[in-house]
SETOR-126783 format. One record per atom (N, C-alpha, C, O): residue in three letters; x, y, z. Coordinates in steps of 0.001 Angstrom, whole numbers, padded with zeros to 6 digits, always signed. Atoms other than C-alpha are relative to their C-alpha. Last residue first. Layout:
N
alaXYZ...
This chain:
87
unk-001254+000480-000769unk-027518+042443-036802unk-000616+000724+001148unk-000049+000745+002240unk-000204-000960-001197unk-029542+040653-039129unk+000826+000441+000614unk+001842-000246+000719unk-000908-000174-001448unk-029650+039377-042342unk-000009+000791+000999unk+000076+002008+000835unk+000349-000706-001075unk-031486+037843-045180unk+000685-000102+000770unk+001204-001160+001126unk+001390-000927+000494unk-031261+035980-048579unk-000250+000964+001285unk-001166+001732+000990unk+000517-000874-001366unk-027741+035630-048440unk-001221+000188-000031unk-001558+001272-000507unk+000222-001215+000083unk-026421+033097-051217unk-001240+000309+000920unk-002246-000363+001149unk+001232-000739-000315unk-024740+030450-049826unk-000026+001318-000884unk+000922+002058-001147unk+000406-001542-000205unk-021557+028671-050738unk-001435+000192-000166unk-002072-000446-001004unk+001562-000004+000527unk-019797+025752-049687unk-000313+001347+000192unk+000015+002176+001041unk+001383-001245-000002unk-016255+025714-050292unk-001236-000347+000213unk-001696-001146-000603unk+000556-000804+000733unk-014011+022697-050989unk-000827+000322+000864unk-001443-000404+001645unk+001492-000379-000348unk-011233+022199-048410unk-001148+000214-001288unk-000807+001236-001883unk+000854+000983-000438unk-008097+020534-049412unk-001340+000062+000359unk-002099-000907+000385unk-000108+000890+000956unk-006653+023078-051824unk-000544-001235+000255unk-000941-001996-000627unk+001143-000852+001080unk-007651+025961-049308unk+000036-001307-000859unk-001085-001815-000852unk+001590+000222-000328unk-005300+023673-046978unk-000894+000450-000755unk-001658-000473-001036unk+000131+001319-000083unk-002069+023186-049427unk-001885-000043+000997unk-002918-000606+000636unk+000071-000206-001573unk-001976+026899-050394unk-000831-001796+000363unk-001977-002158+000095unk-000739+001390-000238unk-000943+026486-054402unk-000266-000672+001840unk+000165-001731+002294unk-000673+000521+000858unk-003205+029374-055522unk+000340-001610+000538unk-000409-002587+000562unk-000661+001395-001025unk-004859+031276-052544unk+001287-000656-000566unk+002367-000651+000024unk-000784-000251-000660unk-005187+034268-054966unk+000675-000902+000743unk+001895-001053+000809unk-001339-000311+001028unk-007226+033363-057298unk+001112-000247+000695unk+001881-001177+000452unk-000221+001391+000262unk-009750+032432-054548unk+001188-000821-000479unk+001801-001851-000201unk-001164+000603-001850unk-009713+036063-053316unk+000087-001032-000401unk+001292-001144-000175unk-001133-000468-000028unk-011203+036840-057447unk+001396+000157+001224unk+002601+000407+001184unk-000820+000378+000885unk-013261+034023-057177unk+000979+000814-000282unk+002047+000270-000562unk-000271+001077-000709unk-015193+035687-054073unk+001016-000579-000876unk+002116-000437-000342unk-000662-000192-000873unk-015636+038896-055711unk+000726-001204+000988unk+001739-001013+001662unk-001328-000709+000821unk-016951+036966-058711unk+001266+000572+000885unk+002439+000242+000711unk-000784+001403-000291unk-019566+034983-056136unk+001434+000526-001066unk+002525-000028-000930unk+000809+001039+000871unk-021366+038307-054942unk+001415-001027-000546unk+002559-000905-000106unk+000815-000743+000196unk-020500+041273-052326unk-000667-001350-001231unk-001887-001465-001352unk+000033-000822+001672unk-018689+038595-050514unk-001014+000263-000235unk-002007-000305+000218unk+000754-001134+000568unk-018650+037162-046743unk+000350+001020-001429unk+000971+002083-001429unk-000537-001265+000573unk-016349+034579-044985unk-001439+000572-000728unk-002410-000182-000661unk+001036-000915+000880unk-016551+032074-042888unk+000241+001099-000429unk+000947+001931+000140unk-000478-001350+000242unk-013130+029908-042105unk-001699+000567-000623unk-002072+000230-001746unk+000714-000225+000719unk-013853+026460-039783unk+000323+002032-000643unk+000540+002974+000119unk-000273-001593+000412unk-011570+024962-038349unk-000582+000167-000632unk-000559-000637-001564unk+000831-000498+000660unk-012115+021168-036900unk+000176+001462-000106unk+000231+002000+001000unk-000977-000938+000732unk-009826+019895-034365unk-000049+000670-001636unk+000899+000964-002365unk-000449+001109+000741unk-012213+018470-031787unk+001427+000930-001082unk+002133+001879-000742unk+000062+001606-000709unk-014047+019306-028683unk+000649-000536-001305unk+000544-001751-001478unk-000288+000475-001295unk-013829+023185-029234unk+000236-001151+000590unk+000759-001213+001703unk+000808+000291-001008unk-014530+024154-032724unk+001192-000478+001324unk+002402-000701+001281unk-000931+001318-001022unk-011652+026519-033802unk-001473-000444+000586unk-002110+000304+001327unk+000529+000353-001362unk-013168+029724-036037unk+000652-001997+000429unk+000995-002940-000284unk-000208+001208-000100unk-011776+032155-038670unk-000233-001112+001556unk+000214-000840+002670unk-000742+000442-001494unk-013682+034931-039125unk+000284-001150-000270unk-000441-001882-000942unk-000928+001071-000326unk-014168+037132-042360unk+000361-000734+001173unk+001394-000337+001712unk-000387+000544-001553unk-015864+039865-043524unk+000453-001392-000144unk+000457-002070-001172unk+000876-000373-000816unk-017375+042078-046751unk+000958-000330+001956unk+001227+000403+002907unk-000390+000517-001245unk-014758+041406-049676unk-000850+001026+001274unk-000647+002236+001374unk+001190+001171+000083unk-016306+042780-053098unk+000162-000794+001539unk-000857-001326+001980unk+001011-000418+000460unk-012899+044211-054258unk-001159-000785+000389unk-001228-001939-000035unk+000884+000609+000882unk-010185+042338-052781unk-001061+000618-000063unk-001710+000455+000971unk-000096-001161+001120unk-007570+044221-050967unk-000678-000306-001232unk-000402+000176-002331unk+000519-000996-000142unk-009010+042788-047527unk+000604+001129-001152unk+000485+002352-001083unk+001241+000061+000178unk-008222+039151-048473unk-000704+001424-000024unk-001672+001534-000776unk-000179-000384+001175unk-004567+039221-048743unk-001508+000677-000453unk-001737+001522-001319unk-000957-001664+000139unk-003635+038091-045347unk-000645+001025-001587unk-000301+002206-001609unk+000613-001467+000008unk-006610+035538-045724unk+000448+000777-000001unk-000145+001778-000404unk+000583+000114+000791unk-004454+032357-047060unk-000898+001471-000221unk-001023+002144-001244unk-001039-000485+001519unk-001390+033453-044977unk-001323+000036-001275unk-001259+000914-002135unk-000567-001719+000043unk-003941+032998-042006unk+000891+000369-001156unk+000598+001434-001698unk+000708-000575+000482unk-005062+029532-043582unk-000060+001660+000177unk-000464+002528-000597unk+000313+000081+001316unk-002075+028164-043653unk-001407+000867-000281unk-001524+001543-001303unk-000753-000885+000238unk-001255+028600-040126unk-000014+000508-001198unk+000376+001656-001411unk+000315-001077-000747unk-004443+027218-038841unk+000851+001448-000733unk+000495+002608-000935unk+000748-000148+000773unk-003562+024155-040844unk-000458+001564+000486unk-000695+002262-000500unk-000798-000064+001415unk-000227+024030-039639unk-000904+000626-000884unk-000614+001433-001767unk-001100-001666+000234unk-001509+024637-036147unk+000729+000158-001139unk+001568+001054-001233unk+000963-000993+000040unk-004106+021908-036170unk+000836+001407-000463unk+000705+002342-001252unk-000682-000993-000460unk-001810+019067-037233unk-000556+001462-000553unk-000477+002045-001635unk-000530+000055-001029unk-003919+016267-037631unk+000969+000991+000698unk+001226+000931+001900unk-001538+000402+000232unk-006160+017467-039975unk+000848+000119+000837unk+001040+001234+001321unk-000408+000738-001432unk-009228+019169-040225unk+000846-000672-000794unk+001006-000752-002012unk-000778+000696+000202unk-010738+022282-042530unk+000407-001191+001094unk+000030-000968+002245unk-000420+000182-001014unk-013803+023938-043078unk+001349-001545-000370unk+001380-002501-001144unk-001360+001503+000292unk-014316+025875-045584unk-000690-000139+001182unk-001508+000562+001777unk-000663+001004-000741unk-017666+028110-045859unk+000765-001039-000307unk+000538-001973-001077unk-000649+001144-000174unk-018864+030891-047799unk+000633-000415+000544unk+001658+000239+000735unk-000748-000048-000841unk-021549+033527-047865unk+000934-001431-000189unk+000301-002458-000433unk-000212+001205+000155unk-022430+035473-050928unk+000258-000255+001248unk+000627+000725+001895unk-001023+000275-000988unk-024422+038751-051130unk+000202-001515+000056unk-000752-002275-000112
């Protein structure tokens, strides 16, 4: 299991916000796609998108997809692999 993190900032929160919903619309016909939240810290204008893949292929194949999407294109990724989880 993979987990990966954008996070994005930039002065205009709601552009970037907006960009990245068009970025995930797509996300749940991806093979390998587990979860997804997109999150707003609170004291600043910081977005953060986590997401969840069955391994890092499934992930590259939603990646594909983004393409030309001006925030995804500014963020690089960090990715985890899962060693343990609770719920």
């Amino acid at each position: 299991m993979l987990t990966v993190i954008h996070t994005f900032n930039g002065p205009d929160a709601d552009r970037i916000l907006g960009e990245i919903r068009t970025g995930i619309q797509t996300v749940e016909d991806i093979e390998g796609f587990k979860f997804a939240s997109v999150n707003k810290q609170s004291n600043t204008s910081d977005i953060m998108l986590f997401s969840k893949w069955e391994d890092r292929s499934a992930y590259e194949s939603w990646a594909d997809t983004v393409g030309e999407n001006k925030a995804f294109k500014s963020s690089t990724p960090q990715m985890y692999e899962v060693l343990e989880e609770k719920y």
